[in-house]
Structures are given as C-alpha cells and as structure tokens.
C-alpha positions as CSV (number, residue, x, y, z in Angstrom):
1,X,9.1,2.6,8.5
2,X,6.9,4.1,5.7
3,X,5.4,1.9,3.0
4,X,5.2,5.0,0.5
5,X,1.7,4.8,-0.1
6,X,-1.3,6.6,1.1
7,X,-4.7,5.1,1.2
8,X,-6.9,5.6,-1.5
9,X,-9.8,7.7,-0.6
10,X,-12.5,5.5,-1.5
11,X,-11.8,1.8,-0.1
12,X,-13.0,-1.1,-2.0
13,X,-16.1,-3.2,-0.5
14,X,-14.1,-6.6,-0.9
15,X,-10.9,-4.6,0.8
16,X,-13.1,-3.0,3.7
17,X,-14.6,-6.5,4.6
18,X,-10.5,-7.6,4.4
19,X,-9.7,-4.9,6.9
20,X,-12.5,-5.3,9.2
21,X,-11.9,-9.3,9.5
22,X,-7.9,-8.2,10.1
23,X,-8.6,-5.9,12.7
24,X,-7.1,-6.4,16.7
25,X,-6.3,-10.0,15.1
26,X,-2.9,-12.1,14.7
27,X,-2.3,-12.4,11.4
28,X,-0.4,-15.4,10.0
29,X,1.0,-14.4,6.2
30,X,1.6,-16.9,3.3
31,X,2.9,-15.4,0.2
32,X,3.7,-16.1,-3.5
33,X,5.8,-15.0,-6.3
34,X,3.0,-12.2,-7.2
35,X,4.4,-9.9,-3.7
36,X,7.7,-9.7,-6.1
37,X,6.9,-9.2,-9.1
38,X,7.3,-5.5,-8.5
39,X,11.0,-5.5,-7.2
40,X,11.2,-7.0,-11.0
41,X,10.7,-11.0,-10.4
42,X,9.1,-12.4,-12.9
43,X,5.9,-14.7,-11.8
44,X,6.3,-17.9,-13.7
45,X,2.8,-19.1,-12.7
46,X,0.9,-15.9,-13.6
47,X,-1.5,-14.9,-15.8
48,X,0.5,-14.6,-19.1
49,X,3.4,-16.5,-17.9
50,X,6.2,-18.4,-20.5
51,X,5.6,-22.0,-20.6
52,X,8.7,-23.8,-18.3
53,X,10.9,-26.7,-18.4
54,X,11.6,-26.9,-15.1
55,X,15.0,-28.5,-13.8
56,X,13.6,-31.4,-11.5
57,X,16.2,-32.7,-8.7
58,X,16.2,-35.9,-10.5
59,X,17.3,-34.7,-13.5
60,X,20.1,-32.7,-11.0
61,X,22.0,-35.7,-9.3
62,X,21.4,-38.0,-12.6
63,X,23.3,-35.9,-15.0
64,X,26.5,-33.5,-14.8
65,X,25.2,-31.9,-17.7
66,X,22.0,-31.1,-16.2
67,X,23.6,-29.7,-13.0
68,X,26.1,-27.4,-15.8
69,X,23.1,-25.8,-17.3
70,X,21.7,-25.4,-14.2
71,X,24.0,-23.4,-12.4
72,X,24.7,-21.7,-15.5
73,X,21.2,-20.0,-15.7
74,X,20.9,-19.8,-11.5
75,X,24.1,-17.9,-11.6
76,X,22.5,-15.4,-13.7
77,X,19.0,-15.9,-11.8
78,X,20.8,-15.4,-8.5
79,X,22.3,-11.9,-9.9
80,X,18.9,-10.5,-10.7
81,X,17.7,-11.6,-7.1
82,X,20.8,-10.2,-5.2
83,X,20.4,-6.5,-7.3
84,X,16.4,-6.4,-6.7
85,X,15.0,-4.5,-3.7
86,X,11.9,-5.4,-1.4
87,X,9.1,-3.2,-2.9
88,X,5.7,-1.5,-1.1
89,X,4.2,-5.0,-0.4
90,X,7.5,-6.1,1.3
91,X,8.1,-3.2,3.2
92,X,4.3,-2.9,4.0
93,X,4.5,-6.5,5.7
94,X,7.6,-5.3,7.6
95,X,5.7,-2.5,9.4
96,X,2.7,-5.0,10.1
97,X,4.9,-7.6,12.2
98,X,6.6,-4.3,13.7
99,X,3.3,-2.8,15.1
100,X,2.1,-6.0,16.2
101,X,-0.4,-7.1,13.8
102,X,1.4,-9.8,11.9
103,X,3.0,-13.1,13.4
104,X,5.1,-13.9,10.8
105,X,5.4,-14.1,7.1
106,X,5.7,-17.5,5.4
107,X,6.7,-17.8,2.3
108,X,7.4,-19.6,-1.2
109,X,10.0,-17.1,-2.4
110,X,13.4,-18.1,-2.6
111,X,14.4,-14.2,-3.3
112,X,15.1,-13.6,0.2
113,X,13.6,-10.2,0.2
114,X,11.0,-10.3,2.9
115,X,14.1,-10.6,5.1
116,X,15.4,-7.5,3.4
117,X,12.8,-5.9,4.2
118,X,12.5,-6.0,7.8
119,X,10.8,-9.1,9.0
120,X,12.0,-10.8,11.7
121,X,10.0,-14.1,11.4
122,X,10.3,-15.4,7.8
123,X,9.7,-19.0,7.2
124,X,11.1,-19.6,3.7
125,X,9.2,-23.1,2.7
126,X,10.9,-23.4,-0.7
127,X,14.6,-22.2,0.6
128,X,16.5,-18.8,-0.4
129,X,18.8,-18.9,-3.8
130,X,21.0,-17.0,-1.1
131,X,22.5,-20.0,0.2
132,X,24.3,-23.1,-1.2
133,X,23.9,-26.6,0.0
134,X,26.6,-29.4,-0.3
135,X,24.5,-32.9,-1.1
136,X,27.5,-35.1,0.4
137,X,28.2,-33.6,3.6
138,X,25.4,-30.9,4.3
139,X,28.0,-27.8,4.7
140,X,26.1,-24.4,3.7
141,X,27.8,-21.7,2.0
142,X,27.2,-18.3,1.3
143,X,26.2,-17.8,-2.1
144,X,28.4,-14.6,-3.0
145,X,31.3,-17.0,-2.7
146,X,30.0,-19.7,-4.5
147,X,29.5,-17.2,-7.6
148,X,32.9,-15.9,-7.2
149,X,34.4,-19.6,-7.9
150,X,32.2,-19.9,-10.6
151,X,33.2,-17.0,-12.1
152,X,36.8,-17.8,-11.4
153,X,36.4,-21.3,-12.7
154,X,35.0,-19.6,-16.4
155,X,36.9,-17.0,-17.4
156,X,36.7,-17.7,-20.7
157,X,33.1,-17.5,-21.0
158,X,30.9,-14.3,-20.7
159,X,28.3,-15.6,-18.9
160,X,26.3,-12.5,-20.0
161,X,26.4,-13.5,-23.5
162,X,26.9,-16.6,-23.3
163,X,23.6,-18.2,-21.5
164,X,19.9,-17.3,-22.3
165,X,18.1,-17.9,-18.9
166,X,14.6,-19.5,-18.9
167,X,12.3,-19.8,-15.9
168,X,13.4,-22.4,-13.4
169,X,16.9,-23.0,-14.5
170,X,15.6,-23.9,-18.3
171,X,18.2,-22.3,-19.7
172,X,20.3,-22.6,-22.8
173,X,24.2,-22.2,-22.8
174,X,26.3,-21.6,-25.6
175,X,29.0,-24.7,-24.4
176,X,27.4,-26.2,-21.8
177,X,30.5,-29.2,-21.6
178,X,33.2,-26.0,-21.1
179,X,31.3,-25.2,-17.7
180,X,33.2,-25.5,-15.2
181,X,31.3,-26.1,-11.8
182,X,32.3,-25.3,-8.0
183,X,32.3,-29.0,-5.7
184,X,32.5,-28.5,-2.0
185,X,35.9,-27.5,-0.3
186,X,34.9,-29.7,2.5
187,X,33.9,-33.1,0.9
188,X,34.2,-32.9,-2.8
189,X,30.4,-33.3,-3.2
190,X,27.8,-31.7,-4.9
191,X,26.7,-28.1,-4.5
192,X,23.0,-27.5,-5.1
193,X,21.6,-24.1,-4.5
194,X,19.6,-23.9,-0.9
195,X,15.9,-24.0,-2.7
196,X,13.2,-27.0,-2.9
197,X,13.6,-28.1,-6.7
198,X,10.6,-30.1,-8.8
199,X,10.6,-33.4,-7.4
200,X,11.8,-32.3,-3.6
201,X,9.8,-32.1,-0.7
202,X,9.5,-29.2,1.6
203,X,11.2,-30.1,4.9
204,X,9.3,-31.7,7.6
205,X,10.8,-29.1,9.9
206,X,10.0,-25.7,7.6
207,X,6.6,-27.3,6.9
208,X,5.9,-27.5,11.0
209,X,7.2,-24.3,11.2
210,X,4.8,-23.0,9.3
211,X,1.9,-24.8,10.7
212,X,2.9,-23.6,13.7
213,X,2.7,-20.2,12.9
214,X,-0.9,-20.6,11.1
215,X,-2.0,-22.6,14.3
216,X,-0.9,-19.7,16.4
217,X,-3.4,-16.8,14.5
218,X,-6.3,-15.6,13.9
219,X,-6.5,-14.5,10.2
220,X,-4.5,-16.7,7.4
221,X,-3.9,-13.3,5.1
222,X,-2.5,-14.9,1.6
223,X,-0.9,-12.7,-0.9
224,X,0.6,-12.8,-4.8
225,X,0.0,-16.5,-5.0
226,X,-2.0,-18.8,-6.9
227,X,-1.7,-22.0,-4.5
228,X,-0.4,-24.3,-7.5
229,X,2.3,-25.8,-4.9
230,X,0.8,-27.8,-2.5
231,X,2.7,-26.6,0.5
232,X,0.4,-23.5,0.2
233,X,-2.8,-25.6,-0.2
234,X,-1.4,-27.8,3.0
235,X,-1.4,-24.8,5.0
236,X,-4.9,-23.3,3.4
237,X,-6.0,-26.6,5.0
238,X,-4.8,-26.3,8.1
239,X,-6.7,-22.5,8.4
240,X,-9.6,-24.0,7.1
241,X,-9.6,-26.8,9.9
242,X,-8.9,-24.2,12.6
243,X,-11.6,-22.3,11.1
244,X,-9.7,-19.2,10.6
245,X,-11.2,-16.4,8.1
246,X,-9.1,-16.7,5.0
247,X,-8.4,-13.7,3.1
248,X,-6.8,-14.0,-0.5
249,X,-5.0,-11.5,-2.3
250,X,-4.2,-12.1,-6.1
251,X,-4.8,-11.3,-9.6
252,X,-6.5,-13.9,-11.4
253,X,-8.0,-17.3,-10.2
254,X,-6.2,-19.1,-7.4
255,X,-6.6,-22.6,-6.2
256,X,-8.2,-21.1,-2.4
257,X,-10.4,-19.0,-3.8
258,X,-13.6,-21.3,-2.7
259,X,-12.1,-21.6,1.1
260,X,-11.3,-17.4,1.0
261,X,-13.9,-15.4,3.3
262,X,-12.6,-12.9,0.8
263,X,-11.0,-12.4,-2.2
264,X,-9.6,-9.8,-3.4
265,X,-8.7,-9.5,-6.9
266,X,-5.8,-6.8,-6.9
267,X,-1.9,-6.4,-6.9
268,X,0.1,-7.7,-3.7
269,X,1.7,-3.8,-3.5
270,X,-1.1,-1.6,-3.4
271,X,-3.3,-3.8,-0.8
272,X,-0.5,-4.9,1.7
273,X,-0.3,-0.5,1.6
274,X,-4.0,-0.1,2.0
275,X,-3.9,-2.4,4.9
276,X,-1.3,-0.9,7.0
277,X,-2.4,2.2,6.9
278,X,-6.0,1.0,7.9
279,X,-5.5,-1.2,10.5
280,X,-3.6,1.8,12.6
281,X,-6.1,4.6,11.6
C-alpha cells in the first residue's frame, strides 16, 4: 500500500524526536476530526470553525420535531461521508498496523473511513453515521437502506434544496412538519443514527476497548484532534498513568499539549506520511 508521499528531505526537529520515540515500539493511535479534514470533512472544533448548535440526545427523544430536523440534515451529512474517500493520513495509518508498527487505531470519527482505508482494528468511540440504531428494540440497520426509506417517504421534497445543513445536525429545513421519518420495521421505535450525540455517553464496552488497546502499547501517537471530548482526555490519562511517551499531532492548541513528550504543530496528512516512510527506512 503506498501513502503517495515521499519524505521531505530535511525532517523537522520536533518530527525526528516523534520518529525516534516511535521506533521498534507498539503504537496505540487516537485520532480526531483534523485526520479528515482532507477527504473534505469539515473540523467543527478547529481553528476557524462555525459556531454550532448541536442536537443533544435530549432534545432527540423529547421532540418529534427535533428528531425531523435532525435526520433531515444527517441525511445530507451521511451523503457527504458515504462519497468521501480515506486520504494520505488514513491510508498512511493503514500501512502502519500492516507492517506491524501500529496496534490499532481509535478513533472519534463517525466517518468510517479509517475502516476504508485498510485498518483492521478500528475502535470507533463516538459510533459510525454508517449504521442506524432502533432505541426500542436495539435492531441495527444499514444506513444505505435507511436513506432509501427516507427518500421514499419524501418525494415531494428536494432534500437538496430544501435543507441548509449546519454542523452537528443544526440544520434548517424549509417544512420541517412535512418530513416524513423512517420508524423500525421490527418494533415501531425510534431510529437514531449509530453515533454518541451531546448528552450520551461513550459505551462502557468501546471505552474499555480502547483502554485496552492504550494499555497494550508503547507510544500513545494522537493525531488531528484537539482533546475537547473527554473520551480523548480519559485515554490521554490512562497513557500518562502507564507512563507512555505521548506524541501529539495537530494544528493549533490542544487540551494534551502539557502531557505530549512532543508536539507537533502540523497537518494529520503530511506527518502520518513522514512517519511511515521513516520508521521502515
């Protein structure tokens, strides 16, 4: 698998130390919305970033409304995943669990495209926007069908036109009350896309899974995220308690930076490259 990068001639200092604390180690790999943004997903916590409404999960169950204009804008969100492809930093992480040096990638994507990529071992701690949950009798769906009913269920409305997606599923929709929603052809109940909203917890089991993996390196390698969410802060901890080197990958300030052995301040892409091609020279 080729990342389609070469290494630049001249390495950084703060990317040489990276390299040289990587080397012959197992590396666990926790990463953030900044390893996507070039596959063309926006980074809503970024430097720069819109200001968000998000759509918490109480807001979800309380109101039909709510649950209308969400899927509304997630349908369109979901589109943009599904037609995005992994990019360098995806492909580059790929190639690092395949030659060994990587354990397994956790991350707080719900894009899905780590697994696109290649890797075998992807922890998703937020969910994937892949997959559809029923609230009532916990029956998963895929969700290419799930948009097909929807679509089916609207034909009168262009859902191109008709709804101006916002970050999060703050979206506006020209007649929201028209909508018509999919319910579970099992139960009846509920369908809520497969992803931790605002108010949710990460799963006790995910979140173990992850702290297994972190337990089971050497190197905690963090990349494209700022650490806002506490899952990602939970498991800095749990590195820093091990006393594993932390390296952090990101541009702009991140919430680890104090607790990094090094930071470096650079895109996801271009690093992730620089490293695979180091470690195997």
């Amino acid at each position: 698998m080729s990342t389609g990068i070469e290494a630049p001639a001249a390495v950084e200092p703060r990317l040489a130390e990276a390299i040289e604390l990587l080397r012959g180690t197992r590396i666990a790999v926790l990463t953030g919305a900044g390893v996507s943004t070039d596959s063309g997903i926006p980074d809503y916590r970024g430097e720069g970033a819109p200001v968000r409404t998000p759509m918490t999960v109480q807001s979800f169950l309380a109101s039909e409304r709510a649950r209308k204009r969400y899927w509304a804008g997630s349908h369109l969100g979901w589109r943009n995943f599904a037609s995005a492809a992994p990019n360098r930093g995806h492909l580059a992480l790929a190639e690092l669990e395949a030659r060994g040096h990587v354990n397994g990638v956790i991350t707080q994507n719900v894009d899905g495209l780590h697994r696109r990529a290649g890797n075998q071992h992807v922890i998703e701690l937020h969910g994937s926007m892949d997959r559809v949950l029923c609230l009532t009798c916990g029956q998963r769906f895929a969700r290419q069908a799930i948009a097909a009913r929807l679509e089916t269920l609207n034909p009168e409305i262009d859902l191109e036109t008709a709804i101006r997606p916002a970050p999060d599923g703050d979206v506006e929709v020209d007649d929201v009350d028209a909508m018509v929603i999919p319910a579970c052809t099992v139960c009846g109940g509920i369908l809520k896309p497969d992803v931790v909203f605002f108010g949710e917890f990460v799963p006790a089991d995910v979140f173990q899974a992850a702290a297994s993996l972190v337990q089971g390196a050497d190197v905690l390698l963090v990349a494209g995220s700022s650490l806002v969410v506490n899952s990602g802060m939970r498991l800095i901890e749990q590195a820093r308690r091990k006393r594993l080197p932390i390296i952090v990958v990101n541009r702009g300030v991140t919430k680890g930076d104090v607790r990094a052995a090094v930071k470096i301040e650079a895109g996801a892409s271009e690093t992730l490259a620089a490293i695979v091609t180091a470690l195997d020279s």
